[in-house]
N, C-alpha and C positions, 0 to 999 in steps of 0.2 A: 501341329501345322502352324505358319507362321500367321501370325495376328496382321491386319489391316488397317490402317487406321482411317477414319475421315472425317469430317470439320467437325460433327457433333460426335461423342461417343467410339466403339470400337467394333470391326465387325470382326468376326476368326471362320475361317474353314474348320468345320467339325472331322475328325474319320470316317463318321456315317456319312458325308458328304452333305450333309447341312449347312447353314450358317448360323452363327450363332450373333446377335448387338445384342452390346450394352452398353450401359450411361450411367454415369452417376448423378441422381435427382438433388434438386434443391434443399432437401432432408437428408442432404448427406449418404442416402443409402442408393446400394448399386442396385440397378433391376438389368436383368435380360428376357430376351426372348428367341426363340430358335424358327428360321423359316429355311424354305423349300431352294431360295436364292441367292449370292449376293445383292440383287439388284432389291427384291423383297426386304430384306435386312435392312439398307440403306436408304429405302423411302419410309420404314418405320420410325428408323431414328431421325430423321428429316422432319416428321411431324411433331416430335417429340420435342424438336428443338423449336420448331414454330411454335408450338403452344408453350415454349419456357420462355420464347422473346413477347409473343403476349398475353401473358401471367396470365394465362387459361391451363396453365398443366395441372392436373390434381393426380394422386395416389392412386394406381390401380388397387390398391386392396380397401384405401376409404371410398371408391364407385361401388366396390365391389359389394361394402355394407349392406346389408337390405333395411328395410323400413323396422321391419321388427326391431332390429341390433339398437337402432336410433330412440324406439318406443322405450323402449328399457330404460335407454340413458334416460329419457324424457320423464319418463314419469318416477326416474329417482333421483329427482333434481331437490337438493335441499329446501329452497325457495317458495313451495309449492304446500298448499293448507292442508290439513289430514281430509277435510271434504270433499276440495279440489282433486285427491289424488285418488282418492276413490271413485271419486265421477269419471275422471279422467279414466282409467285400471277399465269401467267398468265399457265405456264409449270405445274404448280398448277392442276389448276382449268381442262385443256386440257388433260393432258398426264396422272394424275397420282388420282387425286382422284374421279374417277369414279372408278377406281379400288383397291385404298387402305385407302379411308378416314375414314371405318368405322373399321379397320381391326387393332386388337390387338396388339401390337409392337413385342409381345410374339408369333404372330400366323406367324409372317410372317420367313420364312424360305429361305433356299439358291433356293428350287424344287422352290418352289412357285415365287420367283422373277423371275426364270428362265425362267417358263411356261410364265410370264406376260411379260418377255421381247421378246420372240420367237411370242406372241397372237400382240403386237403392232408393230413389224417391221413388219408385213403384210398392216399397214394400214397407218403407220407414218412414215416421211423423215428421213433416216440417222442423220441427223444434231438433230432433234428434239429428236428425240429418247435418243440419245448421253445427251442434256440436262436433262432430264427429269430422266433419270439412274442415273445421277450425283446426281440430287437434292433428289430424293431418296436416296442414298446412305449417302448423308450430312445428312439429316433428322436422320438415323437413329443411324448413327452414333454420335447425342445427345442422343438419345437411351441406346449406349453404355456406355457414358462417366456419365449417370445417374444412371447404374447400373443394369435400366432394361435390360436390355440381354446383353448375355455374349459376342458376338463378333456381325457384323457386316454381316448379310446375301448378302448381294450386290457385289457376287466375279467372276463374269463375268467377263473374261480376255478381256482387249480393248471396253468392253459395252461402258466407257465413253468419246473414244476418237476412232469412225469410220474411215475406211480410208473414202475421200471423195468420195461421186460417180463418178468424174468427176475429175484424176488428172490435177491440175495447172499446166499450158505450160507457160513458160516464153516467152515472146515477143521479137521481135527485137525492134531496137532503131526507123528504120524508121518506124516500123507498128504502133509504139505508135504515132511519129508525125503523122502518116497518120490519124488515128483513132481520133486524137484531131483536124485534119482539118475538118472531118467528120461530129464532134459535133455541136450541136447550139451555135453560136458564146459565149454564156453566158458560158459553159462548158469546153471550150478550154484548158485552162488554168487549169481547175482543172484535167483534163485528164493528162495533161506532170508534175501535181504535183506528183500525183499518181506514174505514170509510171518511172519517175525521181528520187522522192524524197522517195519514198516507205512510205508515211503515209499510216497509215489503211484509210477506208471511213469515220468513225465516226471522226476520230481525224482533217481530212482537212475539212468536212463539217461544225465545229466547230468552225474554226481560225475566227479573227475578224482583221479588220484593223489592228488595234493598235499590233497584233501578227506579222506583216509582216514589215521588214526592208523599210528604205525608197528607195532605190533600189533591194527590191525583190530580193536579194540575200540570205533571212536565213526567216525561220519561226520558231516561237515560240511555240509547240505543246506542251499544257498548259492543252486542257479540251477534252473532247469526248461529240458525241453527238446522239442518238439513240428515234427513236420512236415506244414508247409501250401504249397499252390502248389510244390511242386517244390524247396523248399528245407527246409533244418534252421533253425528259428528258435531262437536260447538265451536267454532270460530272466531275470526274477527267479522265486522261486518263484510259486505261484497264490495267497497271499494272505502280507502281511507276518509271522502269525505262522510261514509255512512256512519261513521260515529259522532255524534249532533245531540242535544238535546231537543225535542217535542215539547212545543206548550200546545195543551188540549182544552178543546170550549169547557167550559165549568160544567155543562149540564154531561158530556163525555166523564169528566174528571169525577164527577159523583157518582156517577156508576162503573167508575174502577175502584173506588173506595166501597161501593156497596158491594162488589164482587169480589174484591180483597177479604172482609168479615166473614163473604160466606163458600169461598169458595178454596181460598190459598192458607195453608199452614202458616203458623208464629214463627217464620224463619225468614232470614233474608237473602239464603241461597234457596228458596222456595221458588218454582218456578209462575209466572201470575196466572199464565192462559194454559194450566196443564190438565192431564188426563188425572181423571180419578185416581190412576196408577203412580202420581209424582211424573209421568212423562211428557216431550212434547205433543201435540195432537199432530199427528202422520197431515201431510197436505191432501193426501186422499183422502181419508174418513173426512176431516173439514170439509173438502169439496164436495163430498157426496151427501154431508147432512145441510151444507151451502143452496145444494141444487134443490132439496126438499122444501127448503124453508125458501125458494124463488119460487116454486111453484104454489107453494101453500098461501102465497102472495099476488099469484094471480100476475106475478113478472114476464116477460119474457126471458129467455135465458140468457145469462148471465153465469161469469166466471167469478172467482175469489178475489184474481188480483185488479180485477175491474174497481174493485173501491179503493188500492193505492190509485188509482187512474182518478176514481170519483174524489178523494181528498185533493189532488193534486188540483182538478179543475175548480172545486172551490173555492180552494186559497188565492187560485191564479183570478177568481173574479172580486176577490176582495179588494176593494177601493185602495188608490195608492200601493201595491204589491209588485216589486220588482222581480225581476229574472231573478237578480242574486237571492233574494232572498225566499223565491221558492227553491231555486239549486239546495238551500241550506236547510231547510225544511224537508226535502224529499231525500239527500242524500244523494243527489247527482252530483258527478267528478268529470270533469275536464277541460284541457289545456285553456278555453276559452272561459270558463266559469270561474275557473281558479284564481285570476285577477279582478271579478267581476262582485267574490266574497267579502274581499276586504271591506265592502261600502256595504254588506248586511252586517244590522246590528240585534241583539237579544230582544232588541224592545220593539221589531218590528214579529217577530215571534208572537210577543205575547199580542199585537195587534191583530194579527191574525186571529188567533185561538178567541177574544174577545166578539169579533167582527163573526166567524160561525157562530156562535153563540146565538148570539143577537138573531143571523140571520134563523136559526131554528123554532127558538125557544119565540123571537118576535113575532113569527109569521107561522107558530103553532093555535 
């Protein structure tokens, strides 16, 4: 039959009495499609051409992707830490592709995220949910940047950053030494690092010999350590400024030296705060022998990472103590801090670690 032609594209009379447009896309490749009319035909290709004049046309077969196809790519992105990818693998598999693995990248919409965020906070933790929204949101946001769909459906205000269930009480100075008298003698000392020195868990479970000064005066916070799927994964820290040196109060510092003699091997790839077994201590068993030793205290309840919260607030009431130089101490990153480091120096550090001191050991 003889072909048609019109301003965008081609349409043709089929033998079955069809019509057949098609166009060649901006990728060079030809697509058609077959309708019931000419008239049909030639309002297809008419859209076709509108969304090419405002560079809104995308690939019928990258819409066609579904979320899953996109996870794949996502979580075997070079880029990404062996702990990261497993957390990720595993927020995967949990949270999110039960209910988006088969599901078009083109289908999924702002309603549709919504309903699926409102259906799983009935049944999942604040914390996980908060993950799990993220990593959606990341997902498809390669989505975006490939052209299949036009912006990013994942716009729930705060979906990916929950307040916590349970706001963070900062500690006194003496509940933290109490709560470390509390612990099995092997933990003591990683309790007043914590509470003292404000590492996260992952980053002191981590430290090895060779990280700690030979007077336990400074720690070298170099790697992170976290367990996912059945393994210990070790890292860098959780953001580039988290690698820092710690100066810790003297009366701290001597009871890493006393727990280094009695508790860590003559090794410098020795880990400081390990299990009997050479491993790190699981954030569960800690937290559950955490809870024993708060209550054997006579505390209210209280979490683990409440005393990076309790170091944080102490050093922040240390006389003279700038923003920058708690950023450099805790290991906080970003865009606004990053110009704000330059003006902390080492020697406001050890002011710090001098000033706890004082405040412990004077007002013991």
């Amino acid at each position: 039959m003889p072909r048609r032609s019109s301003t965008f594209g081609h349409v043709e009379r089929l033998a079955s009495g069809k019509t057949r447009a098609r166009y060649t896309g901006p990728d060079g490749l030809r697509r058609s499609r077959t309708f019931a009319s000419v008239a049909d035909a030639r309002a297809w290709l008419a859209t076709i051409s509108a969304d090419l004049t405002r560079k809104a046309w995308r690939a019928p077969e990258d819409r066609q992707r579904t979320v899953g196809a996109y996870a794949v790519d996502y979580l075997a992105r070079d880029d990404l830490r062996a702990s990261t990818r497993a957390l990720y693998a595993s927020t995967w598999r949990l949270h999110l592709a039960p209910s988006w693995e088969g599901v078009s990248v083109d289908a999924v919409t702002s309603q549709r995220v919504r309903a699926w965020h409102a259906q799983a906070a009935r049944t999942t933790a604040p914390t996980a949910l908060a993950q799990a929204y993220r990593l959606l949101r990341a997902i498809l946001n390669v989505a975006v940047d490939d052209d299949a769909i036009p912006s990013n459906p994942c716009r729930l205000r705060s979906a990916g950053s929950p307040a916590p269930a349970t706001p963070a009480r900062s500690l006194t100075a003496p509940e933290v030494i109490d709560l470390a008298g509390a612990m099995p003698a092997r933990y003591r000392a990683l309790v007043l690092v914590l509470g003292f020195g404000g590492l996260r868990f992952g980053e002191a479970t981590a430290l090895r010999r060779c990280d700690v000064a030979d007077d336990g005066s400074r720690v070298d916070v170099a790697r992170s350590v976290r367990y996912l799927d059945g393994a210990w994964h070790f890292g860098p820290t959780k953001t580039g400024a988290g690698r820092r040196t710690v100066t810790l109060p003297a009366f701290v510092a001597d009871a890493i030296v006393e727990h280094l003699a009695a508790h860590v091997p003559d090794d410098d790839d020795a880990l400081v705060f390990g299990t009997r077994t050479g491993t790190p201590p699981s954030a569960r068993n800690f937290g559950s022998t955490f809870a024993r030793a708060v209550a054997a205290c006579g505390l209210p309840r209280a979490r683990v990472h409440w005393l990076r919260h309790t170091g944080a607030t102490l050093a922040a009431a240390t006389p003279g103590v700038s923003t920058a130089d708690l950023q450099r101490r805790l290991g906080h990153a970003s865009s606004a801090a990053a110009l704000r480091y330059q003006h902390a120096v080492s020697s406001r550090d050890d002011a710090i670690a001098r000033a706890l001191h004082e405040h412990v050991v004077g007002s013991g």
